[in-house]
C-alpha positions as CSV (number, residue, x, y, z in Angstrom):
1,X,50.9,3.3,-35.7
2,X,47.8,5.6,-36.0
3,X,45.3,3.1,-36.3
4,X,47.1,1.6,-32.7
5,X,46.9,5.0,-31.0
6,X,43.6,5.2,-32.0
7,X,42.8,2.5,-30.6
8,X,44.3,2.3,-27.3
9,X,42.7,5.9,-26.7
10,X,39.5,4.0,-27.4
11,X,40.3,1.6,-25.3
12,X,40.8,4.3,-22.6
13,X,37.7,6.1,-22.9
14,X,35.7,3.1,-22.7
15,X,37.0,1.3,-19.9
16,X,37.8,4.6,-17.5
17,X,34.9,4.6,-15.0
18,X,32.9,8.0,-15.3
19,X,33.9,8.7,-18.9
20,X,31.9,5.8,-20.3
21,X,28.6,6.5,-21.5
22,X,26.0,6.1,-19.1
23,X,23.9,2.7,-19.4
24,X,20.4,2.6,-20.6
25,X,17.7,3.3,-18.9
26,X,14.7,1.0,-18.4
27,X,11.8,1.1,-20.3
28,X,9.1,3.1,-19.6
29,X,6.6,1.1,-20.0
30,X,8.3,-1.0,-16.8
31,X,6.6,0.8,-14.5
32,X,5.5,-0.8,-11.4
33,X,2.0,-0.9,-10.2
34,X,0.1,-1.8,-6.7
35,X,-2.5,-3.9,-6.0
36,X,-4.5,-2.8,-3.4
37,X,-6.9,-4.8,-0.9
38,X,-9.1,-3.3,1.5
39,X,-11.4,-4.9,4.2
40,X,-13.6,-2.8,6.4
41,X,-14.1,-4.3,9.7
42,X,-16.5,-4.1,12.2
43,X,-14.6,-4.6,15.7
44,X,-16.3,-4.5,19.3
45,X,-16.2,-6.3,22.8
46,X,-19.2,-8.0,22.6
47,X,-17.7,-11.7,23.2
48,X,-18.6,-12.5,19.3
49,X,-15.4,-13.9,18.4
50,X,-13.8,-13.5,15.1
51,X,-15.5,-13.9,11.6
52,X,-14.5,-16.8,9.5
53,X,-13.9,-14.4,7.1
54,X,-11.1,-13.4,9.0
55,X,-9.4,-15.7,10.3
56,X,-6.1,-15.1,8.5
57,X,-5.9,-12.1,10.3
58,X,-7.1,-13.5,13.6
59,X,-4.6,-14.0,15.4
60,X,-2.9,-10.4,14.7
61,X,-5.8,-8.2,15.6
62,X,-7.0,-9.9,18.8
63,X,-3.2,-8.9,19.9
64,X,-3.0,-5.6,18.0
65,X,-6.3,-4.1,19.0
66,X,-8.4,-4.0,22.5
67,X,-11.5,-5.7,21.0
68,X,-12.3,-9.4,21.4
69,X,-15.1,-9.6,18.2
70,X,-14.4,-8.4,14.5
71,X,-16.9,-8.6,12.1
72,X,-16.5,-8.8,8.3
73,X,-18.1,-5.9,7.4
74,X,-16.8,-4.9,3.4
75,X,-14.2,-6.0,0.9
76,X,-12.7,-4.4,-2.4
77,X,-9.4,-4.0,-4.3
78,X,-7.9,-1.7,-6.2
79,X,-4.7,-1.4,-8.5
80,X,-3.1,2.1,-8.6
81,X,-0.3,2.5,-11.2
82,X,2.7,3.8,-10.1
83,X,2.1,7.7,-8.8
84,X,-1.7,7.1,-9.4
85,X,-4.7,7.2,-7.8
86,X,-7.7,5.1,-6.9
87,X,-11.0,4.7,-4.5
88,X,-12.3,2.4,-3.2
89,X,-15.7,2.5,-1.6
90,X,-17.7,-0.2,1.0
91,X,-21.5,0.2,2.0
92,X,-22.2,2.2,5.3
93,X,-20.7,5.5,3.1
94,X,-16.6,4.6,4.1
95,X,-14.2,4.9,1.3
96,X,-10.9,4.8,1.0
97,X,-8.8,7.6,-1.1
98,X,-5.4,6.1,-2.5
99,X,-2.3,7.6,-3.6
100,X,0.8,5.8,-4.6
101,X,3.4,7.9,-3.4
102,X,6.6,6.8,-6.3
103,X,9.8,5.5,-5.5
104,X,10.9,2.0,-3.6
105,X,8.8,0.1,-1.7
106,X,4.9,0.5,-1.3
107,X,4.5,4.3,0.3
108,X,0.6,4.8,0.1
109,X,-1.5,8.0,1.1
110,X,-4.5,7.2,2.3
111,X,-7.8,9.1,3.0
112,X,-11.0,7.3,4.7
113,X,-13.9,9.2,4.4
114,X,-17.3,8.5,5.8
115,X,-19.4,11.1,3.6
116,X,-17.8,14.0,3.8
117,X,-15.7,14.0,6.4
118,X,-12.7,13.0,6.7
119,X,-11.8,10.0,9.6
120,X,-8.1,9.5,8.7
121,X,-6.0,11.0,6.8
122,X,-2.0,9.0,6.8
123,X,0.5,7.9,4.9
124,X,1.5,4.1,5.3
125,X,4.7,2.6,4.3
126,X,3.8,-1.4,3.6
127,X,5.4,-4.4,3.3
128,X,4.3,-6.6,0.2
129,X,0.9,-9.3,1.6
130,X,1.8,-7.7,5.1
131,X,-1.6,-6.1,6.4
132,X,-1.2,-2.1,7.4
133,X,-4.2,-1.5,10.0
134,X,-6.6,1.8,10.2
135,X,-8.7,2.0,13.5
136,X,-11.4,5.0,13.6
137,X,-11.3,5.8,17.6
138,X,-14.1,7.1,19.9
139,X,-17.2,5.7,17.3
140,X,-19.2,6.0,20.1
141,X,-22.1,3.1,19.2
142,X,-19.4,0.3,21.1
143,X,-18.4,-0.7,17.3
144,X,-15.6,0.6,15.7
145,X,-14.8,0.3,12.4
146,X,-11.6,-1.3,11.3
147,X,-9.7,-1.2,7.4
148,X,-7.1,-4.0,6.6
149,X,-4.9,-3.0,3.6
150,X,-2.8,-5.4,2.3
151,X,-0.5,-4.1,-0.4
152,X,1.4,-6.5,-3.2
């Protein structure tokens, strides 16, 4: 009769929601971790058309952006562990300052720098192969420079 008691009250710990013990966590070493790429752009109106090194992207920034020629300019790629950091940095002194923000999804800060100074400073919330677009306004030389980062 004791052993059955037992038992049942066993029974009732285990299957009454909120007194079970809580599941297992995941490993730690599961962490996630985000590969970066980054291509730097040169993008005017000077009836040039569109690189061939561009032309997955084509399409997108002749709608997106009031320019009619982009230029390849730079390309490099990064992979930031989760919460980490990274740089990466194209000729012409532009670099790009990562930070993974943690959580769901790809949340990046982001910090292009020419030199010193400081051209954009954002945070972008991508979508996995989907291209998130930086555009430094009011260049002044009738080419602006464009970064394509593409997050997976």
């Amino acid at each position: 009769m004791r052993t059955r008691l037992i038992l049942a009250l066993a029974t009732l710990v285990l299957a009454a929601p909120g007194l079970a013990a809580p599941a297992p966590k995941a490993a730690k070493g599961a962490a996630r971790a985000v590969s970066v790429q980054a291509i730097l752009i040169t993008a005017s109106n000077q009836q040039g058309g569109v690189d061939r090194k561009l032309a997955a992207y084509a399409e997108n920034l002749k709608r997106n952006l009031p320019f009619d020629t982009f230029r390849f300019a730079a390309e490099d790629r990064t992979t930031l562990p989760e919460g980490g950091r990274a740089t990466i940095t194209f000729a012409g002194d532009h670099r790009l300052e990562l930070e993974d923000s943690p959580g769901g999804g790809i949340r990046l800060k982001v910090f292009w720098l020419t030199g010193p100074d400081v051209v954009i400073s954002t945070t972008l919330t991508l979508q996995a192969g989907v291209p998130g677009v930086l555009v430094r306004r009011g260049a002044g030389s009738g080419e602006v420079p464009v970064v394509l980062l593409i997050a997976r």
